[in-house]
C-alpha positions as CSV (number, residue, x, y, z in Angstrom):
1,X,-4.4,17.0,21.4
2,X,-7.8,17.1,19.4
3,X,-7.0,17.7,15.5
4,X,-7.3,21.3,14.0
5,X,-9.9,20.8,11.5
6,X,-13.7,20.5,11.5
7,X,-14.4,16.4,11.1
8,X,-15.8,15.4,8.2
9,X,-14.5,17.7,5.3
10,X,-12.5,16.8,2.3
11,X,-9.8,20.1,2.6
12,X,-7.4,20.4,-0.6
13,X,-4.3,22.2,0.7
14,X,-5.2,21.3,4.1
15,X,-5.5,24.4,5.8
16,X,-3.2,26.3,3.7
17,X,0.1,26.6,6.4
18,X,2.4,24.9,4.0
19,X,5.6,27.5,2.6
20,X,5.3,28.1,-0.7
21,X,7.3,26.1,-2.8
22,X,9.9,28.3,-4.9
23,X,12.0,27.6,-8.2
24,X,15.0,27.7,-6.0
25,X,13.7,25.3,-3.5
26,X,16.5,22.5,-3.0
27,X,13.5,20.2,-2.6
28,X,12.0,21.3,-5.8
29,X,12.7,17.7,-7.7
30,X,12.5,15.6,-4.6
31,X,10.4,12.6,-5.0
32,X,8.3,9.5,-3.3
33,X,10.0,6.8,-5.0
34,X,9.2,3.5,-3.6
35,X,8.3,2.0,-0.3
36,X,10.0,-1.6,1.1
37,X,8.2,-4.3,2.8
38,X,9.8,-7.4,4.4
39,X,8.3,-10.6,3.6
40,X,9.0,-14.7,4.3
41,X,7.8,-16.1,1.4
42,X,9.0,-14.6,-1.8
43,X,6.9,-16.8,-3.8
44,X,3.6,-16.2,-2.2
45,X,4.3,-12.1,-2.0
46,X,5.5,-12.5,-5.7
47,X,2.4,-14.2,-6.8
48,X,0.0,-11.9,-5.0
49,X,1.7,-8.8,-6.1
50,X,2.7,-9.6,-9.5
51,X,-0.5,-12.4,-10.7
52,X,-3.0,-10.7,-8.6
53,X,-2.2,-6.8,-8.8
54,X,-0.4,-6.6,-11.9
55,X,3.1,-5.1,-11.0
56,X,6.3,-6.4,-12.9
57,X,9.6,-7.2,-11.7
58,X,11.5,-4.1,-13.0
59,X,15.1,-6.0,-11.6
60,X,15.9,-8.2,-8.5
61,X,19.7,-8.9,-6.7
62,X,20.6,-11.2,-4.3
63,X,22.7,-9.3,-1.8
64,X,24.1,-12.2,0.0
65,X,22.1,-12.3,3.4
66,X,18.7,-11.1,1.4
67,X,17.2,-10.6,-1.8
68,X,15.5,-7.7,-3.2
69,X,12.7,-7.6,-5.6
70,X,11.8,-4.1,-7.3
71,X,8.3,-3.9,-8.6
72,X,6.2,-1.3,-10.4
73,X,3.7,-1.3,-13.1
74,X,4.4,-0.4,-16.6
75,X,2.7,2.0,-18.5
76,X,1.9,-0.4,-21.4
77,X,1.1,-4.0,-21.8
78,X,4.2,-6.4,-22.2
79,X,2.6,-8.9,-24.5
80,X,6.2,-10.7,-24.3
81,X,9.5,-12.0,-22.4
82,X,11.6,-9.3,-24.7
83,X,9.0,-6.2,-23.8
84,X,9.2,-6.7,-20.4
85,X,13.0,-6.9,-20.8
86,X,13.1,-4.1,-22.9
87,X,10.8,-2.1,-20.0
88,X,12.8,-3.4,-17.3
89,X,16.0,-2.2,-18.8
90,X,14.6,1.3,-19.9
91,X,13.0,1.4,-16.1
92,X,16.3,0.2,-14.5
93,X,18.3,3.4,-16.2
94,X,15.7,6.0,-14.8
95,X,15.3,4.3,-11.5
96,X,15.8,7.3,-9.1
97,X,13.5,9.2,-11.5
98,X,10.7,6.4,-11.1
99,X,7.9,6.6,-9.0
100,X,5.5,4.4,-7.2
101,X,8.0,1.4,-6.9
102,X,7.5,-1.4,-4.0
103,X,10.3,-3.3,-2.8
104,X,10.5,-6.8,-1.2
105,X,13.1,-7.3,1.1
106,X,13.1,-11.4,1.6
107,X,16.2,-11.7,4.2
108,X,17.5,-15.5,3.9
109,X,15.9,-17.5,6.1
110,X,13.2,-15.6,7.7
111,X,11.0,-18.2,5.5
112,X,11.7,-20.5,8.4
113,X,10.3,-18.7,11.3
114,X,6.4,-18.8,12.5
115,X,3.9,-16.8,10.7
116,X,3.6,-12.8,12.5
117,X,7.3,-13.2,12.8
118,X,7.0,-9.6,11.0
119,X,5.2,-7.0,12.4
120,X,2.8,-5.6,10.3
121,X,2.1,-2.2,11.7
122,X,-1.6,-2.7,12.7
123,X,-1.4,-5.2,15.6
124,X,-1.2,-3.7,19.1
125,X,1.0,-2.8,20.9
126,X,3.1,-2.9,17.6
127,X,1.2,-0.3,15.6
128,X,2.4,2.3,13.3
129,X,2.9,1.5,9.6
130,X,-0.6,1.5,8.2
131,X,-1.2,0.2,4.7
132,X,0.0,0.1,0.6
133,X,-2.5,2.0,-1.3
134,X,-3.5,1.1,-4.5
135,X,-5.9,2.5,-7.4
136,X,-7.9,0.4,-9.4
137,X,-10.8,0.9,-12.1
138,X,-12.8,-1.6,-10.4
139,X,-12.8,-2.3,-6.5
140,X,-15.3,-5.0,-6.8
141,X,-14.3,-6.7,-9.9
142,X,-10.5,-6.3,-8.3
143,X,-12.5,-8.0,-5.0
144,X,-13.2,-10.6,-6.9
145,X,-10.5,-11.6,-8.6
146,X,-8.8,-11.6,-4.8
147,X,-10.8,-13.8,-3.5
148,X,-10.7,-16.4,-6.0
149,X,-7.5,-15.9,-5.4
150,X,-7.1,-16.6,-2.2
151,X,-6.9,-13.1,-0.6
152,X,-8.3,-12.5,2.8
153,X,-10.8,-9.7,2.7
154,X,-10.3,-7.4,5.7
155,X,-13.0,-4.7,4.6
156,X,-15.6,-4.9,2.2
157,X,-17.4,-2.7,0.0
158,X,-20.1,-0.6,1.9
159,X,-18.6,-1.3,5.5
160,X,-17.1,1.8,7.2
161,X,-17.7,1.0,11.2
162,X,-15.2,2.2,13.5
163,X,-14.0,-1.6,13.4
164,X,-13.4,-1.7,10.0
165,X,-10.4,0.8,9.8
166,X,-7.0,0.1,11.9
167,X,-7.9,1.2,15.4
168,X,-7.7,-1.3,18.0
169,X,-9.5,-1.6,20.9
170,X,-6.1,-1.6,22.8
171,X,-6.0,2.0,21.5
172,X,-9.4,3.0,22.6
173,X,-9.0,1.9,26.2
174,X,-5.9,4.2,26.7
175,X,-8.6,6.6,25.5
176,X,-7.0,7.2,22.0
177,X,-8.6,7.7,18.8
178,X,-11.9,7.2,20.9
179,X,-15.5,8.2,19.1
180,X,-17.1,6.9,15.7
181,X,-16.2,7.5,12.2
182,X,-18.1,11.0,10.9
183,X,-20.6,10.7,7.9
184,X,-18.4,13.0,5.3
185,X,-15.5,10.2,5.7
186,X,-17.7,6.8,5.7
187,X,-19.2,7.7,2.7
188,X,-15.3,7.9,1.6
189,X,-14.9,4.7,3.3
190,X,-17.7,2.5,1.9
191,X,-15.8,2.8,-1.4
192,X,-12.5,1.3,-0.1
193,X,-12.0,-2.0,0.4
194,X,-8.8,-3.4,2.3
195,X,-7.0,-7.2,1.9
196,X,-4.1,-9.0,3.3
197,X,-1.1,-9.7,1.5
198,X,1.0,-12.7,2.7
199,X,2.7,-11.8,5.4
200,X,-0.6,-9.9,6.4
201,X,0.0,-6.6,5.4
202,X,-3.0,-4.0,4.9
203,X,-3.2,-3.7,1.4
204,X,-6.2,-0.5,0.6
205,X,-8.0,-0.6,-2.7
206,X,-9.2,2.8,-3.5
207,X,-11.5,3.1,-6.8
208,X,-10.0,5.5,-9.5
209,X,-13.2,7.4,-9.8
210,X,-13.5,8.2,-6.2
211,X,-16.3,10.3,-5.3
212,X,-16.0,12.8,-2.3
């Protein structure tokens, strides 16, 4: 099955199918709220996600066999200990209403086993979760401050080759996603950048002022 639209265009609204959306839809106030991501080392994922990308620990629980970590980033700076209480209380009582949370799900233990002891969603034959998506004002300076971080680089700035994104060649010699990357998406491509987390997790950097 070949895909239904021309390659290479940008199409808002896709090609329009979608039901309209009605007052009285049940759906109406149905929302993306967060997205959970299991990790082995809660200090390392902490350290990239909070010191390197900014997020903030909106509440965490130990549940007995793991411990869960709520991130998301606040809307203001939290110059101090009490603002980011007062934030993470305020954030706690509209949870469900919240969007854009990450949660890491650190089940005791698992800091034991071998590294790749998680899946990560882009390593044949174990493929299927892509990547965490995040917006910043910057992708080089954010680049930057990665590295000297530690961060592996996956995909730099400029690079949009068919080896760059996540398809495999374990894909391509069962004859899926087979050809090269069109022109109208690599010049979409050059302007994303993707690292690894920790526990090697895609992480995509898209720049806020993202020109189609």
């Amino acid at each position: 099955m070949t895909s239904p639209f021309p390659p290479g265009q940008f199409l808002p609204a896709g090609n329009n199918s979608d039901p309209p959306l009605p007052a009285s839809s049940p759906t109406l106030s149905y929302r993306l709220n967060h997205l959970m991501l299991r990790i082995r080392d809660p200090t390392a994922s902490l350290n990239f996600y909070i010191n390197l990308l900014g997020m903030r620990t909106i509440f965490t629980m130990n549940t007995g066999p793991f411990t869960i970590y709520y991130l998301g980033y606040p809307p203001t700076p939290l110059p101090t200990p009490q603002s980011h209480q007062t934030w993470a209380e305020e954030t706690c009582k509209n949870l469900p209403h919240t969007l854009g949370l990450l949660e890491l799900y650190h089940v005791h233990g698992s800091e034991k086993q071998e590294p790749g002891y998680y899946h990560t969603g882009n390593d044949a034959p174990y493929l299927g979760f892509g990547q965490v998506g995040f917006t910043v004002p910057n992708v080089k300076e954010a680049l930057e401050r990665l590295k000297e971080g530690g961060v592996k680089v996956l995909k730099d700035l400029g690079v949009s080759s068919r080896e760059s994104v996540p398809l495999s060649e374990w894909e391509a010699v069962r004859g899926v996603g087979l050809g090269e990357v069109h022109e109208g998406y690599r010049k979409i491509l050059e302007q994303i950048a993707f690292v690894a987390d920790p526990d090697g997790y895609l992480i995509e950097l898209v720049p806020q002022n993202m020109k189609h």
